[in-house]
C-alpha positions as CSV (number, residue, x, y, z in Angstrom):
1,X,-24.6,16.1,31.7
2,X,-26.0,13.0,32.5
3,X,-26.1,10.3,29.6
4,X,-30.2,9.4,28.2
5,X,-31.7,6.4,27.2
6,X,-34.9,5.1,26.9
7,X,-36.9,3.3,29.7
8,X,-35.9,0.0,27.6
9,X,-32.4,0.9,26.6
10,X,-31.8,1.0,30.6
11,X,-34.0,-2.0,31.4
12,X,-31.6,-4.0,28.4
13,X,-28.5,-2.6,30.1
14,X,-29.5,-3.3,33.5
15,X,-29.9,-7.0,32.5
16,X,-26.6,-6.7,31.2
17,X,-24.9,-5.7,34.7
18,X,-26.2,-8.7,36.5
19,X,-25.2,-10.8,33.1
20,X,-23.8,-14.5,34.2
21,X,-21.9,-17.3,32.1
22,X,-19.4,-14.7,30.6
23,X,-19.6,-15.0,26.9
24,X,-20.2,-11.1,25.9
25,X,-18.2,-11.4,22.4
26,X,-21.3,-14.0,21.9
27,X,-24.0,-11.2,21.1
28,X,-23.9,-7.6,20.1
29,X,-26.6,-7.1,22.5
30,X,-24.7,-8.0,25.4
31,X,-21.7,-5.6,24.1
32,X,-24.1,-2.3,23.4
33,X,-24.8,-3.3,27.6
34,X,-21.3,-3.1,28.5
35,X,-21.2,0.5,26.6
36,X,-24.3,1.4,29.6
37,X,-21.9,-0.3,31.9
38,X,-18.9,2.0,31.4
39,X,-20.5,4.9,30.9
40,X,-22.6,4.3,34.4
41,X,-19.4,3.3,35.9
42,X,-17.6,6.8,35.0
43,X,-20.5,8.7,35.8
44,X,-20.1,7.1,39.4
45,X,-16.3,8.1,39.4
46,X,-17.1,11.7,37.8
47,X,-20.1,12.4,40.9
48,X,-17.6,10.9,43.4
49,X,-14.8,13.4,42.7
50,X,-17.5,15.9,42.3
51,X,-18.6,15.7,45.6
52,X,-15.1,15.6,47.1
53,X,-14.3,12.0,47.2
54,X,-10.8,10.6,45.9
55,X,-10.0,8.4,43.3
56,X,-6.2,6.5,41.7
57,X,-5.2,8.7,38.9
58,X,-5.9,6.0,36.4
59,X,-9.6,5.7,37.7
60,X,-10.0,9.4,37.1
61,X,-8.2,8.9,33.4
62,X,-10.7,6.1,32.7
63,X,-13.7,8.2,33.8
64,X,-12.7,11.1,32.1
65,X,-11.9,9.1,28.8
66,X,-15.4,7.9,29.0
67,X,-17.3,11.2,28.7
68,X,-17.7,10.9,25.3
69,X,-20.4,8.5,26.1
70,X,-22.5,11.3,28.0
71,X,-22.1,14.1,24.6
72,X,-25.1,13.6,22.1
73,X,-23.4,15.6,19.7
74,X,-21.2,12.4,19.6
75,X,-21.8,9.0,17.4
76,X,-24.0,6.5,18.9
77,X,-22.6,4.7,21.6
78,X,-23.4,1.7,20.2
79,X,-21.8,2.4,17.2
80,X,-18.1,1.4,19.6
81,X,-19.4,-1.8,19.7
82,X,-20.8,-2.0,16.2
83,X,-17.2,-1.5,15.0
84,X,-14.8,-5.0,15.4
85,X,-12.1,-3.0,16.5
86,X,-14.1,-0.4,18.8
87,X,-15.5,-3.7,20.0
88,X,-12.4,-5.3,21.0
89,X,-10.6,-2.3,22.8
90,X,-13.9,-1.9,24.9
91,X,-13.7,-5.4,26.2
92,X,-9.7,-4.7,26.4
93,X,-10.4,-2.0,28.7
94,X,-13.0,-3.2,30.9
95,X,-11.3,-6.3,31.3
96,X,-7.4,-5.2,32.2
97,X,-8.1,-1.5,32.7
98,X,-10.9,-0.8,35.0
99,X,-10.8,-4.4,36.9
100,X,-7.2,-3.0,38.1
101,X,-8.3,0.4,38.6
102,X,-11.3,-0.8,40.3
103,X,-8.9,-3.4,42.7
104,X,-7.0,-0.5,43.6
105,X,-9.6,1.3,45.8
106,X,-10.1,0.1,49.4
107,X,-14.1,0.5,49.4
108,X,-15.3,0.6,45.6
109,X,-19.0,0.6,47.0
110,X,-18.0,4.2,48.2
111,X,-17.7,5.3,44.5
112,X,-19.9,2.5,42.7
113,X,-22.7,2.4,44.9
114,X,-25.1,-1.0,44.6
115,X,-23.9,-1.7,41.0
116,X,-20.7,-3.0,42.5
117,X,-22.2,-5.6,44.0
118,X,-24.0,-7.2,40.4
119,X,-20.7,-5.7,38.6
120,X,-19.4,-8.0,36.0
121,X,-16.8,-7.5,33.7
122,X,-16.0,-9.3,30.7
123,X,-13.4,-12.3,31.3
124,X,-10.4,-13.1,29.6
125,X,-12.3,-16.0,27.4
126,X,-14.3,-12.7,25.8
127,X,-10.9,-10.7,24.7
128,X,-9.4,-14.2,22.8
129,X,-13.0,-14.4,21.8
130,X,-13.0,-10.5,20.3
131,X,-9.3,-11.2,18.4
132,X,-10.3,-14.6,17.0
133,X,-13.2,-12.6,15.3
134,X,-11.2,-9.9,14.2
135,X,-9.3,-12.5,12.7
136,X,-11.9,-14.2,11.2
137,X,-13.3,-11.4,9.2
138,X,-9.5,-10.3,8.5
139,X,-9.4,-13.6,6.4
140,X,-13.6,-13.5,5.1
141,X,-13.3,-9.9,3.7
142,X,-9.3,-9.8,3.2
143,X,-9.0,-6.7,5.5
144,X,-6.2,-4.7,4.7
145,X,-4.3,-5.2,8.3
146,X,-2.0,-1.8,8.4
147,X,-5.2,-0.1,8.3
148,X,-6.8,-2.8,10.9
149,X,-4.0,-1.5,13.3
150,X,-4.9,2.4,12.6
151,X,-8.6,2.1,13.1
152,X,-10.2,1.5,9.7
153,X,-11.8,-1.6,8.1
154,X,-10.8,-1.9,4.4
155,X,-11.8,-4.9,2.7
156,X,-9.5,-5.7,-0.6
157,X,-11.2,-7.7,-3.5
158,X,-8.8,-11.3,-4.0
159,X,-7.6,-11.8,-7.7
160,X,-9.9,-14.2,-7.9
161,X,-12.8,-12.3,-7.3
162,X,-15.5,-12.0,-9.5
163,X,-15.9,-8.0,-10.7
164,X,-19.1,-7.8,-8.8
165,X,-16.5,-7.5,-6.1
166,X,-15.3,-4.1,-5.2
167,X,-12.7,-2.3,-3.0
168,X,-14.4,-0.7,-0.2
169,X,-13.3,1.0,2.8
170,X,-16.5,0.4,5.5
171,X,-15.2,2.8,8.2
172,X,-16.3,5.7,5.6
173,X,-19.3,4.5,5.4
174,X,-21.0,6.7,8.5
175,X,-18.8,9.5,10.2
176,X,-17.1,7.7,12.6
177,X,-14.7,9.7,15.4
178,X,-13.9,7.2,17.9
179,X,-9.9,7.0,18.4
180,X,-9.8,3.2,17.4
181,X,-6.2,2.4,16.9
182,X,-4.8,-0.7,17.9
183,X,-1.5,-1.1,20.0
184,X,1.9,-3.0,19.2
185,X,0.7,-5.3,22.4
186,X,-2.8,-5.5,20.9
187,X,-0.9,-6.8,17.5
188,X,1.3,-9.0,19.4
189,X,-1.5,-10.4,21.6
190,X,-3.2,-11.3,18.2
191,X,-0.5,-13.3,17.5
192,X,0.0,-14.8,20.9
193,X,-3.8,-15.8,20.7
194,X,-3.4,-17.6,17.4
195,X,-0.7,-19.2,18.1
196,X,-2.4,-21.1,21.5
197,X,-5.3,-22.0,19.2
198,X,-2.7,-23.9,16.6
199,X,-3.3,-20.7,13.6
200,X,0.0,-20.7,12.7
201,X,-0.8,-19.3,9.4
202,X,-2.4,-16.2,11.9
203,X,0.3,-16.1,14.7
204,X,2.8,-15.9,11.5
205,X,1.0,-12.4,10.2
206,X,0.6,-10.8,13.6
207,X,3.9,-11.5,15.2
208,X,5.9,-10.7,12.1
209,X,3.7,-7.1,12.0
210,X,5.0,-6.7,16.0
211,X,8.6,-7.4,14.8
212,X,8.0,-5.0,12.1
213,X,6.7,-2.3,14.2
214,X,9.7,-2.6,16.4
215,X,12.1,-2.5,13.7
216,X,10.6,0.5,12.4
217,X,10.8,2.0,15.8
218,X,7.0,3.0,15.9
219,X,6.2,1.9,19.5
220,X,7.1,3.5,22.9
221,X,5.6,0.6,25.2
222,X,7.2,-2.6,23.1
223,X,7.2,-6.2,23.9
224,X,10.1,-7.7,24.8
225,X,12.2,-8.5,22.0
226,X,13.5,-12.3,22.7
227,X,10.2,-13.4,23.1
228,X,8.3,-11.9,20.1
229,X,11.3,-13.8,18.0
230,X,11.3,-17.2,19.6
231,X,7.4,-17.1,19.2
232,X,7.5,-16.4,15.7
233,X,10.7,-18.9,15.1
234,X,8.5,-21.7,16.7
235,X,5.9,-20.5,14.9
236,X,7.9,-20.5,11.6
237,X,9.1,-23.9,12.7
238,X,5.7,-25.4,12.3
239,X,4.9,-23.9,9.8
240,X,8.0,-26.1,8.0
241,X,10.1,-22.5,7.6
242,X,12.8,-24.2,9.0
243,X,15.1,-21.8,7.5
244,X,13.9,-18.9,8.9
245,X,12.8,-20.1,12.2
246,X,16.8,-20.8,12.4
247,X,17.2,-17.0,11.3
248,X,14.7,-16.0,14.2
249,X,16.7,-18.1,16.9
250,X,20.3,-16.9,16.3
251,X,19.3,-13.3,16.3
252,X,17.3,-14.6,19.5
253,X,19.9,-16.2,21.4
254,X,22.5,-13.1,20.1
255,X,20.5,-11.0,22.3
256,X,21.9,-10.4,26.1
257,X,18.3,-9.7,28.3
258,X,20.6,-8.0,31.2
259,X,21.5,-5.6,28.0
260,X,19.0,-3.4,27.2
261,X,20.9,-2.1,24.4
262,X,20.9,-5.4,22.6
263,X,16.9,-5.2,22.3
264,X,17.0,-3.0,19.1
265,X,17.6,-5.2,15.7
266,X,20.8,-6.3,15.1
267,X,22.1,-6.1,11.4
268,X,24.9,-8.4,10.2
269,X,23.8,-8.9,6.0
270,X,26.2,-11.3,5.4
271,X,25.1,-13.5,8.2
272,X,21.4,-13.2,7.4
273,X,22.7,-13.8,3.6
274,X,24.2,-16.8,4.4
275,X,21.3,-18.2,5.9
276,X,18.7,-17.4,3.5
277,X,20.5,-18.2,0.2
278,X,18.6,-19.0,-2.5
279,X,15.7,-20.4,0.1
280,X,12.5,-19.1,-0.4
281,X,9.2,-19.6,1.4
282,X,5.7,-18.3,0.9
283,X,3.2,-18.2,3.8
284,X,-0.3,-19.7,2.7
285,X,-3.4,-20.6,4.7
286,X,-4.6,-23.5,5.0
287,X,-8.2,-23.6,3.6
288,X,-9.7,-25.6,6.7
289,X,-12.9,-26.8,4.9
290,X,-13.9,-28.0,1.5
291,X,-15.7,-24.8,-0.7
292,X,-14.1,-21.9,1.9
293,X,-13.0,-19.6,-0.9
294,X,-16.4,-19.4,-2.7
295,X,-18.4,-18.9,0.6
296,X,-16.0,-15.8,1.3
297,X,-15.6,-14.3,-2.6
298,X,-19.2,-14.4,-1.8
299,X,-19.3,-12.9,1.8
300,X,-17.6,-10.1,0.2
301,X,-19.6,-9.5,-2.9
302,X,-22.2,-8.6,-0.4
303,X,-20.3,-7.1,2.1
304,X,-23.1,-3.8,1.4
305,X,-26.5,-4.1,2.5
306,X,-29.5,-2.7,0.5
307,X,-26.9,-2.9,-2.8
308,X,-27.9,-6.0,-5.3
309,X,-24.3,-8.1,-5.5
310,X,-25.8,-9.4,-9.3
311,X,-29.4,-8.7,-10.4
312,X,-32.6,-10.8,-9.5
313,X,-34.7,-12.8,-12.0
314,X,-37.9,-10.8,-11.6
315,X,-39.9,-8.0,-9.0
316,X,-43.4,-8.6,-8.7
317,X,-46.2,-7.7,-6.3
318,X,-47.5,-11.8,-4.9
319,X,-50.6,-12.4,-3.4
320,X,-50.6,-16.0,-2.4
321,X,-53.5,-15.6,0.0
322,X,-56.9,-13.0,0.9
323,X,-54.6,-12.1,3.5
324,X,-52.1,-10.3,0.6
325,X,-55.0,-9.3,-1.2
326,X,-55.2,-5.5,-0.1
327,X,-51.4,-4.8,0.6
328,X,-49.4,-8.0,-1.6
329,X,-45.7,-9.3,-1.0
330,X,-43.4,-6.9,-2.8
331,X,-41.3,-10.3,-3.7
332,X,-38.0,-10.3,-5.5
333,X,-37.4,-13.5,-6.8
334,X,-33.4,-14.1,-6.3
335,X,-33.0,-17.4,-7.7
336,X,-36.0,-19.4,-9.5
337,X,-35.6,-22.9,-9.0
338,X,-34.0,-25.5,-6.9
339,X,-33.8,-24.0,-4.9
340,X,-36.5,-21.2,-4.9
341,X,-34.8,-18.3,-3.0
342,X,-37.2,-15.4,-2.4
343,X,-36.9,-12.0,-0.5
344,X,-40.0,-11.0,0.7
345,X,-39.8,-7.2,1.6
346,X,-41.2,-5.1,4.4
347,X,-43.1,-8.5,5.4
348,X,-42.7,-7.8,9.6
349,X,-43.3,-4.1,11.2
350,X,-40.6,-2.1,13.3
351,X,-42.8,-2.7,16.2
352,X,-43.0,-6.1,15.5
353,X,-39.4,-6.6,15.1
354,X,-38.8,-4.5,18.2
355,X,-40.5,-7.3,20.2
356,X,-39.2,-10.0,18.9
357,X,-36.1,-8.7,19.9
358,X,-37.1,-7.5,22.9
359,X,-38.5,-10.8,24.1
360,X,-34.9,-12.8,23.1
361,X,-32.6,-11.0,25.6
362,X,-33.4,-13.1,29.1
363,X,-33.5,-16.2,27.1
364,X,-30.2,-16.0,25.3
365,X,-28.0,-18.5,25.6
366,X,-25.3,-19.7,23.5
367,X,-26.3,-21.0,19.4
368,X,-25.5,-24.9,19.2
369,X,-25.3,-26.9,16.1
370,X,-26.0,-30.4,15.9
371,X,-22.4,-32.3,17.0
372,X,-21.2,-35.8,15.6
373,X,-22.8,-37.7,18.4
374,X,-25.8,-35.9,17.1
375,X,-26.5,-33.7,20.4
376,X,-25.6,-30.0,20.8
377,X,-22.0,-28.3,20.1
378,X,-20.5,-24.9,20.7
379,X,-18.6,-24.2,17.8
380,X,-16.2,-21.7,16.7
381,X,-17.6,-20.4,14.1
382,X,-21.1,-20.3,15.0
383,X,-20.6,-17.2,17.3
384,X,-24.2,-15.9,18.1
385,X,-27.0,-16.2,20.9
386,X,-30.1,-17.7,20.4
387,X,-34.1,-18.0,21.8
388,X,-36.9,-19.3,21.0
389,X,-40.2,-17.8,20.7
390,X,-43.2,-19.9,21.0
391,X,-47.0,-19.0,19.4
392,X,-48.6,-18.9,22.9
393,X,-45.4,-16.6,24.3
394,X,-47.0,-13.4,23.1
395,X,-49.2,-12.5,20.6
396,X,-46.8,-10.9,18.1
397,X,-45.2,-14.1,17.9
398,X,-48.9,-15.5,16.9
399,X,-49.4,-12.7,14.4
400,X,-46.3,-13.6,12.5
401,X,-46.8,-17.1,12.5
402,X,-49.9,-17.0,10.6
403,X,-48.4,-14.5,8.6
404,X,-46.1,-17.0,7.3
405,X,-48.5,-19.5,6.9
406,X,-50.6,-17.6,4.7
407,X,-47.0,-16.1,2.9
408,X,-46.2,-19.8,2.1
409,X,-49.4,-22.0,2.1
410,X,-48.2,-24.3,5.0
411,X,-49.6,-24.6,7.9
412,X,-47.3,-23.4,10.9
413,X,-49.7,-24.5,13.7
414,X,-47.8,-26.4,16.8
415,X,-46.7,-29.8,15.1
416,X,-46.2,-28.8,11.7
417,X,-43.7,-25.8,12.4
418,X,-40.9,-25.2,14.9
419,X,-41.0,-22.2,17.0
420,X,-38.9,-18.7,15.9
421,X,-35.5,-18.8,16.1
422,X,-34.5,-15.6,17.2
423,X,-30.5,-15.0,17.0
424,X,-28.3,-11.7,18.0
425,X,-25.1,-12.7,16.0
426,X,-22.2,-11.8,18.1
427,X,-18.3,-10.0,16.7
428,X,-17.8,-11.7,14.1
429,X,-20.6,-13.7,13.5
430,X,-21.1,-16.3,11.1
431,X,-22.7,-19.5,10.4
432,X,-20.6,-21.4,8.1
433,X,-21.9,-23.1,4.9
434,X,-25.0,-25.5,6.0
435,X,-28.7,-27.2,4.9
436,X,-31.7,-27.3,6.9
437,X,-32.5,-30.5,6.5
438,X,-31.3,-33.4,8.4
439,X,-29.6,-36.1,6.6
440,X,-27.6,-39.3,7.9
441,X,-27.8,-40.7,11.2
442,X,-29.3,-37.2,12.6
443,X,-32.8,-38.1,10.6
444,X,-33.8,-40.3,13.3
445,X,-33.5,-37.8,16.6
446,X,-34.2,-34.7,14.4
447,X,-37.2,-35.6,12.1
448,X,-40.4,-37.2,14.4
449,X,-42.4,-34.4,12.4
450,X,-40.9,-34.7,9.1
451,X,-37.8,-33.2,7.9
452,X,-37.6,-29.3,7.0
453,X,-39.5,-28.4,4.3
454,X,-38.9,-24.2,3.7
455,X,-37.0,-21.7,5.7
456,X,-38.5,-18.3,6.7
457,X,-35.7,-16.4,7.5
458,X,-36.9,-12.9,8.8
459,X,-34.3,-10.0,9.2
460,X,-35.2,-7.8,12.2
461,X,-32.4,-5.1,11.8
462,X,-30.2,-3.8,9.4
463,X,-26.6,-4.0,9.3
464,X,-23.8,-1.3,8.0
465,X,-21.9,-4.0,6.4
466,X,-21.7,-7.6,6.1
467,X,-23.8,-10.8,7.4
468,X,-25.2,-11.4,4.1
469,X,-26.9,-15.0,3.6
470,X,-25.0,-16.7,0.4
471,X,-25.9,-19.6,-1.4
472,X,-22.4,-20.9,-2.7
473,X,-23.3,-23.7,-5.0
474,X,-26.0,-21.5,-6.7
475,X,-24.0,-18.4,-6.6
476,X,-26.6,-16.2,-4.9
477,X,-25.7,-13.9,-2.0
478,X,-28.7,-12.2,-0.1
479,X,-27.8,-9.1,1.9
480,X,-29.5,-8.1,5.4
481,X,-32.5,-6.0,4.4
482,X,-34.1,-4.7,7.8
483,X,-37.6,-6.3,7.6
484,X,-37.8,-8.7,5.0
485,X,-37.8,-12.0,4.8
486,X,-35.2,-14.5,3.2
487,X,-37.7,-17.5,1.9
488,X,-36.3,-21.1,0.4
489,X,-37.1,-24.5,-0.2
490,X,-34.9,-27.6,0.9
491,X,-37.2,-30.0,-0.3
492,X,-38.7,-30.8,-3.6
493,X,-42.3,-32.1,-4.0
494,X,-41.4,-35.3,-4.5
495,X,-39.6,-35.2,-0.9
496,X,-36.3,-34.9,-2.5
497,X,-34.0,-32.8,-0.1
498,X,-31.9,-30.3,-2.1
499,X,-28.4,-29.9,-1.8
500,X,-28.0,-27.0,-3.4
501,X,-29.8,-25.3,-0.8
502,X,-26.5,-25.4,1.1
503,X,-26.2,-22.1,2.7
504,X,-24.3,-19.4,5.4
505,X,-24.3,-16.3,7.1
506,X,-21.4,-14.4,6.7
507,X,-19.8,-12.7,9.7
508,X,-21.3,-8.8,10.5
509,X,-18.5,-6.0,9.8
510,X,-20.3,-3.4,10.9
511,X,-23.7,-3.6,12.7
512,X,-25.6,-5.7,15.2
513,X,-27.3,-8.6,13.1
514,X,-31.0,-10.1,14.1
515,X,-33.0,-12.7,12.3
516,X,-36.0,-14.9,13.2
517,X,-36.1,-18.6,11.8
518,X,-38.9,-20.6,11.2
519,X,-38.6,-23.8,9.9
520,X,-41.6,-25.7,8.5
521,X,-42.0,-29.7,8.7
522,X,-43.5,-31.7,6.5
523,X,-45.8,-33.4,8.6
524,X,-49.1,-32.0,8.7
525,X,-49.1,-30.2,5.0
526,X,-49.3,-32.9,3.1
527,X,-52.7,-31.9,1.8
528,X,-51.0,-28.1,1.5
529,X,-48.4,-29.6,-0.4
530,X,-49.2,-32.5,-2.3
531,X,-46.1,-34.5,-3.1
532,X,-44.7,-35.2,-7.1
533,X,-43.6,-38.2,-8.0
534,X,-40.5,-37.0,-9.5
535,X,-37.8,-35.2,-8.0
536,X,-38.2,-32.3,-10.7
537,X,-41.9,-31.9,-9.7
C-alpha cells in the first residue's frame, strides 16, 4: 500500500529532498520532510525487491522497518518527529544507518531512481544538534532520564516549584506506539556530545548512566569500557571531583584491553573504601544566566496547552473598532498592567494560518538575535527558522495586518510596523528570557522608526505540550492556543520602555510550534497614541 498525502504535504516534502545548508534539527517542518523522505526511500527499496532487484540485508531491514509509515491505521507520521526522542533516532538513522546502507550499493540510482540525485541526509551537526535539545528540555522540564532512555517523557515538578506545578507524564498524553527506546551508545553519545561542548554538569549524568547500564549488565552492544571511565574521570576532574576522577582512573588503568575478561566491573571494597573516605561530592549545575530557575518553574507550569497555569484577571467580549463590532475579540486579560498581557482568541482562521505557514517554508533560514557587535548571531538557544512576510506578499498577509491595526488602534501601514515574523521552532526550541525593545548601543541601528511599541504575537498551530510564552518577573505563563493571539505592551505612554515585559518561549515537548510576530513602532501613531507625561500614564 502506497503511503497518501495531500498535493501540499508532497510539494512540502519535496522541498525538503532538495533541502541545502544542513540544519534540519532547526525546524520541525524540515523534520516532518525527512519522515516523506524515508518513507519514499523504503518504498523505492520495497518496489525494487518487488520487481526482482537485490538489495544488502540491512537495506532490506531498513525498508521493511519503515512500513509503518505506509499503515494509516498507525499514528501520524509526523507525530515521530513531534516526539524529542522519536525525533532524534530518525535523524540517527538516516544519518549512520541508511547513508551506509545506501554506500553499500554499486548503482543506488537503480533502486532510488532521480531522488538520489537531490538526496540529502541530515549531517552530523543535526544529531549533536537533536541531543543538545534533548538535553535542554531534560534540564527546562526536569525529565525523569530512566524513562527518557525507555521512550517516555516524564516531566517531575522541582521542590521548589510552585503547586500550580504538576507531575505529568506527556507521552500519555495521545496513544503513542512507536518503539522509541534509546540505546546504551545513544546514552553514551549524550555524554560524549556534552562533554565536547564544555557541559560537564551533562557529560557527568549521561556517562555515569552508560557505566551504570554496563554494570547492571543491560546492554548487548556496549562501549568500551576504558574509555567510558577515563571520559567520565576527566570529566569528574573538571568538575573539581578530584577524588573520584582518581577512583575512575585506577579502575581504568587496572583494566588489560588485550583481556576481554577484564571489561566487566571490577570490585575490590576496600580499595574503593579507601579512596572515598569520608569524601563527599554532590553534582550541581551551574545556572548559566541570571533568573534561569524562574523562567523554567515557569516553562513547566505550562508545560499543557489549552490548561490555565493560574487564573486570568477577567474574560470579556472587546470591540475596539466597527471592525469587532458584529463578531468582538473573545479577550482574556492575563495580566492588567505594566505590562498589559492579553490573549486574543480565535483572532486568525485555519486557512489563514495555513498560509502563513505555507508561504514561510522557501524562505526559512536560520532565527538570529541581535549579537554584541549589534549585527546578527546564531545562538544556542534560539533554535528555530524564521521569514518574513510582507503586506504586498499576498493578500492574507494584508488581511491580517489590518486586522491588527484595527485589534490595537495603531496603524501597521509600511513604516509604522515591521513585517510578520513567521517562526517554525525547531527540537527543542526556545527563546530565552528577552524584551522587544532595543535599549543601549543597539537603539541607534535598530530604532530609525521608533522603538517597539506592542507585540502581536499570533499562534498558528497548537502544540501537545510545552512552548508556552512566560513572563518571569510578572509571573504570567501563556500557553500555545492554536489561533489566538498573545498581545503586550513594552512601552508606556509616556515612552517609558518596560522592563517587566521581559519575556521567553519555552522549548516545544511535544508538537511542532508556529507563531507570527508583528511588532509595532512608534513612529507614525503618535496621533493613535498620544503620549503621557508620566511614566504611569
Amino acid at each position: 500500500m502506497s503511503i497518501r498525502f495531500s498535493v501540499s504535504s508532497v510539494v512540502l516534502a519535496a522541498s525538503m529532498v532538495a533541502f541545502a545548508g544542513g540544519d534540519f534539527f532547526s525546524a520541525t517542518v524540515h523534520m516532518e520532510g525527512l519522515v516523506w523522505v524515508e518513507s519514499e526511500m523504503a518504498r523505492a527499496v520495497r518496489n525494487h525487491v518487488r520487481l526482482g532487484g537485490l538489495v544488502p540485508p540491512e537495506l532490506h531491514r531498513l525498508a521493511e522497518g519503515a512500513a509503518w509509515l505506509s499503515d494509516p491505521t498507525r499514528v501520524n507520521p509526523n507525530s515521530l518527529v513531534h516526539n524529542p526522542i522519536g525525533a532524534y533516532l530518525l535523524i540517527k538513522r538516516l544519518n549512520q544507518e541508511w547513508a551506509n546502507a545506501i554506500k553499500t550499493l554499486p548503482q543506488p540510482q537503480e533502486v532510488f531512481g532521480e531522488m538520489y540525485e537531490e538526496l540529502q541526509l541530515p549531517s552530523l551537526a543535526d544529531l549533536e544538534g537533536c541531543a543538545l535539545a534533548l538535553m535542554r528540555l531534560q534540564d527546562v522540564y526536569n525529565l525523569d532520564m530512566r524513562r527518557v532512555i525507555d521512550g517516555e517523557i516524564v516531566m517531575k515538578c522541582r521542590p521548589n516549584d510552585t503547586d500550580a506545578c504538576h507531575d505529568v507524564n506527556v507521552s500519555e498524553l495521545k496513544n503513542r506506539t512507536l518503539p522509541l527506546r534509546l540505546s546504551i551508545l545513544d546514552v553514551f553519545y549524550f555524554g560524549i556530545v556534552a562533554q565536547s561542548h564544555n557541559d560537564h554538569y551533562h557529560a557527568a549524568i549521561w556517562l555515569n548512566e552508560t557505566l551504570a547500564i554496563m554494570n547492571a549488565n543491560e546492554c548487548e552492544l556496549c562501549p568500551d569500557r576504558r574509555e567510558v571511565l577515563d571520559r567520565l574521570a576527566d570529566t569528574y576532574s573538571k568538575l573539581r571531583n578530584h577524588r573520584g576522577a582518581l577512583q575512575l582512573f585506577s579502575e581504568s588503568y587496572r583494566i588489560d584491553p588485550t583481556n576481554p575478561h577484564t571489561q566487566t566491573r571490577i570490585r575490590d571494597e576496600e580499595y574503593y573504601a579507601n579512596l572515598q573516605g569520608s569524601y563527599v561530592w554532590q553534582l550541581q549545575r551551574s545556572d548559566d544566566w541570571e533568573g534561569r530557575d524562574k523562567y523554567e518553574e515557569l516553562c513547566r507550569v505550562g508545560v499543557l496547552q489549552n490548561r490555565a497555569p493560574r487564573a486570568s484577571v477577567s474574560c470579556r467580549y472587546f470591540r475596539p473598532s466597527p471592525y469587532f463590532y458584529i463578531q468582538p475579540i473573545k479577550m482574556e486579560v492575563l495580566h492588567d498592567t505594566n505590562p498589559v498581557i492579553h490573549l486574543f482568541h480565535d483572532i486568525v482562521s485555519e486557512s489563514e494560518a495555513a498560509r502563513m505557514r505555507e508561504m514561510a517554508v522557501p524562505k526559512f533560514h536560520r532565527s538570529v538575535v541581535v549579537g554584541d557587535d549589534g549585527g546578527d548571531a546564531i545562538i544556542l538557544n534560539r533554535v528555530s527558522e524564521t521569514a518574513w512576510h510582507f503586506d504586498y506578499d499576498d493578500p492574507v498577509v494584508a488581511r491580517l495586518s489590518r486586522r491588527v491595526d484595527y485589534a490595537t488602534g495603531l496603524s501597521t501601514a509600511e513604516g509604522t510596523a515591521e513585517a510578520f515574523q513567521v517562526v517554525n521552532y525547531g527540537l527543542g526550541g526556545q527563546y530565552i528570557p528577552h524584551t522587544d525593545y532595543f535599549e543601549g548601543d543597539h537603539v541607534t541601528r535598530h530604532v530609525q522608526n521608533g522603538n517597539r511599541v506592542v507585540t502581536f504575537l499570533l499562534y498558528l498551530s497548537d502544540v501537545d505540550a510545552g512552548g508556552a510564552t512566560v513572563f518571569p518577573i510578572v509571573d504570567v505563563a501563556v500557553p500555545v492556543v492554536r489561533n489566538s493571539a498573545a498581545v503586550f505592551w513594552s512601552m508606556e505612554k509616556s515612552g517609558a520602555v518596560v522592563p517587566n515585559s521581559l519575556h521567553a518561549g519555552c522549548p516545544v515537548l511535544i508538537g511542532s510550534k508556529w507563531i507570527a510576530n508583528k511588532w509595532i513602532r512608534e513612529h507614525g501613531n503618535e496621533f493613535r497614541r498620544p503620549c503621557g507625561l508620566t511614566p504611569d500614564e
